[in-house]
N, C-alpha and C positions, 0 to 999 in steps of 0.2 A: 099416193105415198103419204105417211102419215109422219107428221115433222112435232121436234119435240118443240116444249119450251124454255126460253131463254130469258135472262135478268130483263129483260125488255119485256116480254109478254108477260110473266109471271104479273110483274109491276103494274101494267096497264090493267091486266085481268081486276087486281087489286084497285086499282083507280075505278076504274067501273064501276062495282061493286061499295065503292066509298069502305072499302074495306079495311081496318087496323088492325093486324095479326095478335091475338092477346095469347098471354099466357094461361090464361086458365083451359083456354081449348089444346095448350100444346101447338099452337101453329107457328111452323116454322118454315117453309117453303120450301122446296129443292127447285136453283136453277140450273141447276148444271146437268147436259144431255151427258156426260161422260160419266157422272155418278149414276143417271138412272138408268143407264145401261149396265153397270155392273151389277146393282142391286139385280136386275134382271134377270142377267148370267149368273150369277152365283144363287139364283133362284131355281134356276135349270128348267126354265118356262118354254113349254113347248108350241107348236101352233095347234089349235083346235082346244087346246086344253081352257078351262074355265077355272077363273083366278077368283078369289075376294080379297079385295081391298079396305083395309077400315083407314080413315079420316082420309081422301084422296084429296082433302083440299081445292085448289084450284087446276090439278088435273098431270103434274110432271109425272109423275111414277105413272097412273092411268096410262095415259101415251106411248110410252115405254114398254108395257104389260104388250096395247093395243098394237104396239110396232112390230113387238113377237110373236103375233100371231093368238093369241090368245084373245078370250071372249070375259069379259070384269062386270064383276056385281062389285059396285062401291058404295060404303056402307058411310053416311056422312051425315054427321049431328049438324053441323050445321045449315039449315033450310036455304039461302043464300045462296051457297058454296054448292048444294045438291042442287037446285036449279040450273046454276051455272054450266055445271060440268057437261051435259049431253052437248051443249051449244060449241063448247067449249071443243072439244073433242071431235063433233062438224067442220067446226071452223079449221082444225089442222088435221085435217082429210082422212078422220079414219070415220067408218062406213056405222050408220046409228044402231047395227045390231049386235055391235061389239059390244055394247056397254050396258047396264041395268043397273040404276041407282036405287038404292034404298036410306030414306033419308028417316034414320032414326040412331039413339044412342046405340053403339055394340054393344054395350053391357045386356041391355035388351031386347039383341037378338036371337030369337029361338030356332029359327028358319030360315031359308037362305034359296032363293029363286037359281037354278041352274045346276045345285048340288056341287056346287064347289069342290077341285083338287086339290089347292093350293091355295096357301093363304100370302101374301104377297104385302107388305105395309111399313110405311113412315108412321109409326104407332107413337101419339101424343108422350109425351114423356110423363108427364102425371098420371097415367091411366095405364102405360104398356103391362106391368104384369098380370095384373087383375084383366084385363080384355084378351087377352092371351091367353091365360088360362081357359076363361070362359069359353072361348072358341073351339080351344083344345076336345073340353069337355061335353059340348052341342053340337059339334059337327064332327063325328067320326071318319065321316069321307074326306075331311080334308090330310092326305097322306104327307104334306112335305109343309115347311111355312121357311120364308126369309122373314123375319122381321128389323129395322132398323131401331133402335131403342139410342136412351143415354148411355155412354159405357162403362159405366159404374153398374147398370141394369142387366146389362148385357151380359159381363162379370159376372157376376150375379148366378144368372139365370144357365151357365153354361159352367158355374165350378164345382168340383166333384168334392166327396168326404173329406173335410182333413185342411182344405182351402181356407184362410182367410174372409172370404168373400161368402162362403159357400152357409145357405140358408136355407129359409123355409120357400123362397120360389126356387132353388136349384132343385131341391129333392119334388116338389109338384111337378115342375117341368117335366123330371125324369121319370113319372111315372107314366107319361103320354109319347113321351121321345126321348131320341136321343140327341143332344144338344150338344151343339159346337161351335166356337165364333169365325167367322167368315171377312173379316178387314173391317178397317177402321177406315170412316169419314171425313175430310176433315169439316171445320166450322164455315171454311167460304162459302161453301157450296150449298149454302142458304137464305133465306131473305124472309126475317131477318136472322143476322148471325145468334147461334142460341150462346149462353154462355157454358155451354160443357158439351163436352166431346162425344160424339157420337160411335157406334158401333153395328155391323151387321153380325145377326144371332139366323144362324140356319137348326133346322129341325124338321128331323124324318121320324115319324111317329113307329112306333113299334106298338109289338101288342103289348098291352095293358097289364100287368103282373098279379093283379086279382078283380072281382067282381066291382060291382057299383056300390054295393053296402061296403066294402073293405076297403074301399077309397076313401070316402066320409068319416070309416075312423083313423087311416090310417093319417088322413090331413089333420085331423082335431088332435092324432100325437103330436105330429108336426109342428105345428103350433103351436101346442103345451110345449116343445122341446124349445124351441127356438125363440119363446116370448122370454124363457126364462135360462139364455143358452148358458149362463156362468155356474149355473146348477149343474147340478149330478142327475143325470135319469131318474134315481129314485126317490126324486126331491121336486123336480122340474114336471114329471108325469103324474104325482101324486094327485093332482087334482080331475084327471081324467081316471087314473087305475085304482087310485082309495089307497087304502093301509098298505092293499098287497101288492104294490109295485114292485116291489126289489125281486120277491117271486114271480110276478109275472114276466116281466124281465129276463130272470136268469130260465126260467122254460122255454122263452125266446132267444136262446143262447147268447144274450144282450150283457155285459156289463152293468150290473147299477149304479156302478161310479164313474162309467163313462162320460160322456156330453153330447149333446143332439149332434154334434159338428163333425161326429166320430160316423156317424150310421148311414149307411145309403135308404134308398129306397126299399128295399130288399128289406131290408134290417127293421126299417118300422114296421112294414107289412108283416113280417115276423110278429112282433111284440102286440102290433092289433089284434092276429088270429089267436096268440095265447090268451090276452084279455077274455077274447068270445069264449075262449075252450076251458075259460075258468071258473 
């Protein structure tokens, strides 16, 4: 039977290890079995299935995955913390071919041992959307993801056209999935306590809305829209569409005097394909 852990084990794992959680890795621990069982369930993690995990730390979520049946490639920068975890995960009785570590940054993963379904993570808070994306983007098998972020990130990442919040990671997101938030965390239920509130961001990937090349431009809109969102389209795009924005735009049935915060995904892929067909 495989047993989570607890403010007690979390700590000593820690002590062992001469370990001090810094910020610059995002480490923030989860001790509480009740949170990483939800995260789980509202993962919808089956048994047999094969999970990837990015920063598994000292091992709470890992455990979790492992208690549902499920078989985890953990992807962990820190060398330390990736040694730890097989022993770790012996030690509270789950079986050693549950698990496959790979200890390198996520940003520079191309590949992924087991071919992952799900992506499953307490994602560093200085890093969560940019490794999200990436993942998004390099592992097409991966169909579903939970991730837990900041909730501000979360926000973010799950608000549609028209939102306050809503940016250049809500429309990327939305070109790979579709994004929805799943409950809020609170701060105990970590070690240590971070200073901002946490969030679960679920995501069932859909198909893609255009090619690999229409991605690339349709993000470099993106970007142009949102580095400069207080502009007008045909002000904010100019430096990707040249003079002829305002017509490339209105060919894409776009407003030129809209604002990026106006347009879904749909809508820039629109104004990329005019740019090509101009």
């Amino acid at each position: 039977m495989v047993k989570l852990l607890g403010p007690a084990e979390v700590r000593e794992l820690a002590q062992h290890l001469d370990l001090s959680p810094t910020k610059k890795l995002g480490q923030n621990f989860v001790i509480d079995g009740n949170t990483v069982r939800k995260i789980v369930a509202a993962a919808d993690v089956a048994a047999g299935e094969r999970v990837v995990e990015i920063g598994p730390g000292l091992g709470s979520l890992t455990l979790g995955l492992i208690e549902a049946g499920a078989s985890v490639t953990a992807v962990e920068i820190d060398r330390r913390l990736a040694a730890l975890l097989p022993e770790t995960i012996a030690a509270m009785g789950a079986s050693e071919g549950s698990l496959t570590v790979v200890t390198a940054d996520a940003m520079d993963v191309a590949e992924l041992p087991g071919d992952p379904v799900a992506l499953v993570a307490n994602l560093p808070y200085n890093v969560s959307v940019p490794v999200l994306l990436h993942f998004l983007e390099h592992f097409p098998r991966i169909g579903r993801g939970l991730v837990m972020v900041q909730a501000e990130v979360g926000e973010r990442l799950a608000a549609g056209p028209g939102s306050k919040v809503y940016g250049s990671p809500s429309v990327k997101a939305a070109w790979y999935a579709d994004v929805r938030l799943a409950g809020r965390v609170g701060r105990q239920v970590f070690w240590p306590a971070p200073n901002v509130d946490s969030i679960l961001v679920r995501l069932d990937r859909r198909e893609a809305p255009g090619d690999e090349t229409e991605r690339m431009a349709t993000f470099e809109l993106v970007d142009a829209a949102f580095g400069q969102r207080r502009k007008m389209l045909r002000q904010s795009l100019s430096p990707v569409l040249g003079a002829a924005a305002s017509d490339i735009l209105e060919r894409a049935g776009v407003d030129p005097t809209a604002r990026g915060e106006t347009l879904g995904v749909a809508e820039f892929l629109a104004v990329a394909r005019a740019s090509r067909a101009a």
